[in-house]
DRENPA-3360 file (N, C-alpha, C; in nm, 2 decimals, always signed):
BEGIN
1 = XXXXXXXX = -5.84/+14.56/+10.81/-5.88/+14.47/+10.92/-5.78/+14.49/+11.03 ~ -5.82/+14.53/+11.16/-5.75/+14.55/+11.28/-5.72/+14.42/+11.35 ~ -5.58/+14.41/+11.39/-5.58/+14.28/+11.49/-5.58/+14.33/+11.63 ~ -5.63/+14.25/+11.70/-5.63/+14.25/+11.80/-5.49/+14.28/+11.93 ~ -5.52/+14.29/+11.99/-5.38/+14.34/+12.09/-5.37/+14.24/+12.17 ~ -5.27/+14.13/+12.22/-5.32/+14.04/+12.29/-5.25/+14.09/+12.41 ~ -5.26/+14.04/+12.54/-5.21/+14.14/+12.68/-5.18/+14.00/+12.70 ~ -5.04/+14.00/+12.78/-4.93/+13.92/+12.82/-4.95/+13.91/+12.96;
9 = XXXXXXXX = -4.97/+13.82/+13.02/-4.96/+13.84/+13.19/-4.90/+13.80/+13.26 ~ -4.78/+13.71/+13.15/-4.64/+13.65/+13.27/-4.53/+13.65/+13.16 ~ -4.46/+13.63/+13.19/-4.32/+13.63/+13.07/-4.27/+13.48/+13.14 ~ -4.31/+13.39/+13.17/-4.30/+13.26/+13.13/-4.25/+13.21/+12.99 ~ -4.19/+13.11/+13.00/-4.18/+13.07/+12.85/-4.12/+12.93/+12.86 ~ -4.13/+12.82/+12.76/-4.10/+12.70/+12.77/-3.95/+12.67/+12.80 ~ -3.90/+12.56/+12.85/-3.78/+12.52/+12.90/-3.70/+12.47/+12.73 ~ -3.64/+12.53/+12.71/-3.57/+12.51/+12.64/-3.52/+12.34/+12.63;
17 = XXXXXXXX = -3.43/+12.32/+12.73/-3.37/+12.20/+12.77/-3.47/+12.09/+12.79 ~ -3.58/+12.14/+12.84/-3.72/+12.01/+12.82/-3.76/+12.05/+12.66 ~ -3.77/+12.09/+12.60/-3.78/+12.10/+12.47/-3.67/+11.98/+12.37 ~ -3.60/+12.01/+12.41/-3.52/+11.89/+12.36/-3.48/+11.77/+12.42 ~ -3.49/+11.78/+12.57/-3.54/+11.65/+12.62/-3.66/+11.58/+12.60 ~ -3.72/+11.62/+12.51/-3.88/+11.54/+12.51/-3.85/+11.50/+12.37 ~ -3.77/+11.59/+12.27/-3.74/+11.57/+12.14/-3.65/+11.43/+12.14 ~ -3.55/+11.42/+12.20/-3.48/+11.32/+12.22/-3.53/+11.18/+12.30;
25 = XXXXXXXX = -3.68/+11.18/+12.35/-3.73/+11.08/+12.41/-3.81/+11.00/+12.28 ~ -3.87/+11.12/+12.21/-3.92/+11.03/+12.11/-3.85/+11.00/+11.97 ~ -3.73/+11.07/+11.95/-3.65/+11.00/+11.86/-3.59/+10.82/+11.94 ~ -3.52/+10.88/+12.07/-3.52/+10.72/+12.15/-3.67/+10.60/+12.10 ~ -3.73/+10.67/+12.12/-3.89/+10.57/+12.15/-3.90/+10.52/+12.00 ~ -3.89/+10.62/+11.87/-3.86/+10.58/+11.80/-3.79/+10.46/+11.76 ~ -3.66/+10.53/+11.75/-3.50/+10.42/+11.73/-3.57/+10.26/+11.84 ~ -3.60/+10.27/+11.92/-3.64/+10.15/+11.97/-3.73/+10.07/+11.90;
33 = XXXXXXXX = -3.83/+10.11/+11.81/-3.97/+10.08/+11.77/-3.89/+9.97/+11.66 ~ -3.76/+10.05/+11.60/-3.74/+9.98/+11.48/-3.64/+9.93/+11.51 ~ -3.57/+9.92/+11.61/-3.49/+9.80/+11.63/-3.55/+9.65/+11.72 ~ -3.67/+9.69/+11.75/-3.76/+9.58/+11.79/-3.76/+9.54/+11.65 ~ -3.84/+9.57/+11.58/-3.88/+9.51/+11.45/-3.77/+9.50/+11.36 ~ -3.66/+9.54/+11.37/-3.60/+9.47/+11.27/-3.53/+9.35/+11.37 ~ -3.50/+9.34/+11.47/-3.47/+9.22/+11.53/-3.57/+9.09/+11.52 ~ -3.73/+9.13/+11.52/-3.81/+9.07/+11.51/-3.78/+8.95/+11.38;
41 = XXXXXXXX = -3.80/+9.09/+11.25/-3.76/+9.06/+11.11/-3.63/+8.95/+11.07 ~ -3.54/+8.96/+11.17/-3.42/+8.83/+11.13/-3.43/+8.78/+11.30 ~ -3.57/+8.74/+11.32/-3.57/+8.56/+11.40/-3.48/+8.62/+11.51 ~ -3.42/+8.73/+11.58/-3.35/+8.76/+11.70/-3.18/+8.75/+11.63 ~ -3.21/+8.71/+11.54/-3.04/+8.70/+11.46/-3.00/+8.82/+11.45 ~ -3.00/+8.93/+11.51/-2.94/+9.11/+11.46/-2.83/+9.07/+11.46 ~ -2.75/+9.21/+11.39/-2.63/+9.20/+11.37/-2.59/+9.31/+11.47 ~ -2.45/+9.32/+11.48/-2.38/+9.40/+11.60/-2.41/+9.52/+11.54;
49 = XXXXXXXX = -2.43/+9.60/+11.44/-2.52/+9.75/+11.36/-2.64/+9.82/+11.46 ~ -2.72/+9.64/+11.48/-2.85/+9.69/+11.53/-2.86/+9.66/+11.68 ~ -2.73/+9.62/+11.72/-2.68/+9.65/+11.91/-2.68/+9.83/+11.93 ~ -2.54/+9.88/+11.83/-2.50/+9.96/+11.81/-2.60/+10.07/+11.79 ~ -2.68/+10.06/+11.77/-2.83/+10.16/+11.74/-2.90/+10.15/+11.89 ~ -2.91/+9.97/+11.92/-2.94/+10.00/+12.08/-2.92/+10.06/+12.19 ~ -2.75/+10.08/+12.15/-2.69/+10.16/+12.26/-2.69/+10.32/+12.25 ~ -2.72/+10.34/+12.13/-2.71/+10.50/+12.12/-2.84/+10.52/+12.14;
57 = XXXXXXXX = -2.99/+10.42/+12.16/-3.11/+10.48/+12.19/-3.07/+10.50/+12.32 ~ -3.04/+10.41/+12.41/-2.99/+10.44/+12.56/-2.92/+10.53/+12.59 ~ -2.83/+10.60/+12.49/-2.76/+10.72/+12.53/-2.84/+10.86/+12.50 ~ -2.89/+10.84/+12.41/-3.00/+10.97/+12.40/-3.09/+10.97/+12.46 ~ -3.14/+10.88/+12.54/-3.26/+10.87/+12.65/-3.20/+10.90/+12.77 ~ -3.09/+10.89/+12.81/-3.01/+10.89/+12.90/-2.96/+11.04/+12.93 ~ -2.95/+11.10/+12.79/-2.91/+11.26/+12.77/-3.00/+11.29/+12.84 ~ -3.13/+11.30/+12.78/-3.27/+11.35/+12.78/-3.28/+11.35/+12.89;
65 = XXXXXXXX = -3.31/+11.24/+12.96/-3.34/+11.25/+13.11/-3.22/+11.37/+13.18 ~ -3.14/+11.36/+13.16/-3.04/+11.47/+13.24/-3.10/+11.61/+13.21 ~ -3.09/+11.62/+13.07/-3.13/+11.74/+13.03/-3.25/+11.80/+13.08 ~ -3.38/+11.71/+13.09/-3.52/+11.72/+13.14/-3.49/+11.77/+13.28 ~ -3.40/+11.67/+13.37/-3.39/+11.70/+13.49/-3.35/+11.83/+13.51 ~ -3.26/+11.86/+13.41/-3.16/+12.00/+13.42/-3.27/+12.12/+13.42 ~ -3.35/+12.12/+13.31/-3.45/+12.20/+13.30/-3.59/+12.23/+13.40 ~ -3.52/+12.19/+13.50/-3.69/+12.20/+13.63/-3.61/+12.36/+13.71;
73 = XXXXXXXX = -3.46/+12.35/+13.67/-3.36/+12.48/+13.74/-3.43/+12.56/+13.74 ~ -3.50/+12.59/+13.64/-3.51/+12.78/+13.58/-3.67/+12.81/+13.64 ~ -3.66/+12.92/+13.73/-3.75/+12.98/+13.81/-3.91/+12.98/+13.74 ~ -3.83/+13.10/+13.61/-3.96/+13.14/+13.53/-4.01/+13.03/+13.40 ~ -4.01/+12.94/+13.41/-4.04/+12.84/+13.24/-4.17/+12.76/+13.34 ~ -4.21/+12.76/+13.20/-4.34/+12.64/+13.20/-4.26/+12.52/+13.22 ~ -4.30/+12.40/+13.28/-4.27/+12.27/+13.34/-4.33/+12.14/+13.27 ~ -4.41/+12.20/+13.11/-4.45/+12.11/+13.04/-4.33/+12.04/+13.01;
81 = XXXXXXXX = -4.25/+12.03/+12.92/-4.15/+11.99/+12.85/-4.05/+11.95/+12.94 ~ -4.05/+11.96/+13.07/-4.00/+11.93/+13.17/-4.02/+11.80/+13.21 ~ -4.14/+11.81/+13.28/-4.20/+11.69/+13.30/-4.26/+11.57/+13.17 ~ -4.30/+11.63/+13.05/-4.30/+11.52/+12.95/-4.19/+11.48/+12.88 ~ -4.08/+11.53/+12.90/-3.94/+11.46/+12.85/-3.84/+11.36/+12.96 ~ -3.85/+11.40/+13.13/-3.83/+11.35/+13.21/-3.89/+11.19/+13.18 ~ -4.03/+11.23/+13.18/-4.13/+11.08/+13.19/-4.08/+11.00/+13.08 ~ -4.07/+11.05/+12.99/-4.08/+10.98/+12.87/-3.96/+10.92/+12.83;
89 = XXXXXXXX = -3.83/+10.96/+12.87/-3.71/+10.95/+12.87/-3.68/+10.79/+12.99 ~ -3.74/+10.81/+13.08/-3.76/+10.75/+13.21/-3.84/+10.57/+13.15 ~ -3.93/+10.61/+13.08/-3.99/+10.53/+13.03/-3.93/+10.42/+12.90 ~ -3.85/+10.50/+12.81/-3.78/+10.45/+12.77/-3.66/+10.33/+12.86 ~ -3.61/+10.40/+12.92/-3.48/+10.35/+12.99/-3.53/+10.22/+13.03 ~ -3.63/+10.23/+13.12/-3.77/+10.13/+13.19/-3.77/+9.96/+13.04 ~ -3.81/+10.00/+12.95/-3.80/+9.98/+12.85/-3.69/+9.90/+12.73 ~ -3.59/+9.95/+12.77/-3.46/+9.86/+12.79/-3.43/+9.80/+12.85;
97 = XXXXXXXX = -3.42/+9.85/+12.98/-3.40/+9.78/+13.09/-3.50/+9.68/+13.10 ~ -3.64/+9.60/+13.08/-3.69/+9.50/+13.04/-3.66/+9.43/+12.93 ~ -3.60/+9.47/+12.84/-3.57/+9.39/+12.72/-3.43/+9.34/+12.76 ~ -3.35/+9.38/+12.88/-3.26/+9.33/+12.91/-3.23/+9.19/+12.96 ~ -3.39/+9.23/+13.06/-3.39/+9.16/+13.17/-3.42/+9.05/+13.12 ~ -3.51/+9.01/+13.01/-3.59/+8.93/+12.98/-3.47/+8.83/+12.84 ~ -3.40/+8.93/+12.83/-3.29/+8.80/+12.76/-3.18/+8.77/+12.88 ~ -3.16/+8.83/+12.98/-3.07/+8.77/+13.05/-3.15/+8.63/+13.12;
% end
């Protein structure tokens, strides 16, 4: 059985750096999901553990966004992973930043 030959017509290729910026938006979105709910789970009583987890989602969302941004640089890459790690990272932050606001 013969395979077919597939013909290439750009040497494009995904952004690396939005590749991992989009990876790091949903482990953030993640880590967020369950520190809602386990805050939920002890009545708003968390312990300084589950601050500590808050602030490293903020830091990895915070990476990501850089990283996303970083990766719009490169002439030849696809802008998927670009623009969905940017957003998503963005969204996150957004996201904090209302759970901030709303206990201050």
């Amino acid at each position: 059985m013969s395979r077919k030959k597939r013909k290439i017509y750009t040497d494009k290729k995904h952004a690396v750096k939005g590749m991992i910026a989009t990876a790091l938006a949903v482990l953030a979105l993640a880590l967020f999901a369950v520190i809602i709910f386990l805050s939920y789970k002890q009545r708003g009583q968390a312990q300084i553990w589950i601050g500590s987890m808050a602030l490293f989602s903020i830091l990895m969302s915070f990476v990501g966004l850089i990283l996303g941004l970083m990766s719009f640089q490169g002439e030849n890459n696809y802008k998927l992973f670009s623009q969905l790690g940017s957003f998503c990272n963005v969204f996150v932050l957004v996201l904090w930043a209302m759970i901030y606001l709303i206990g201050f």
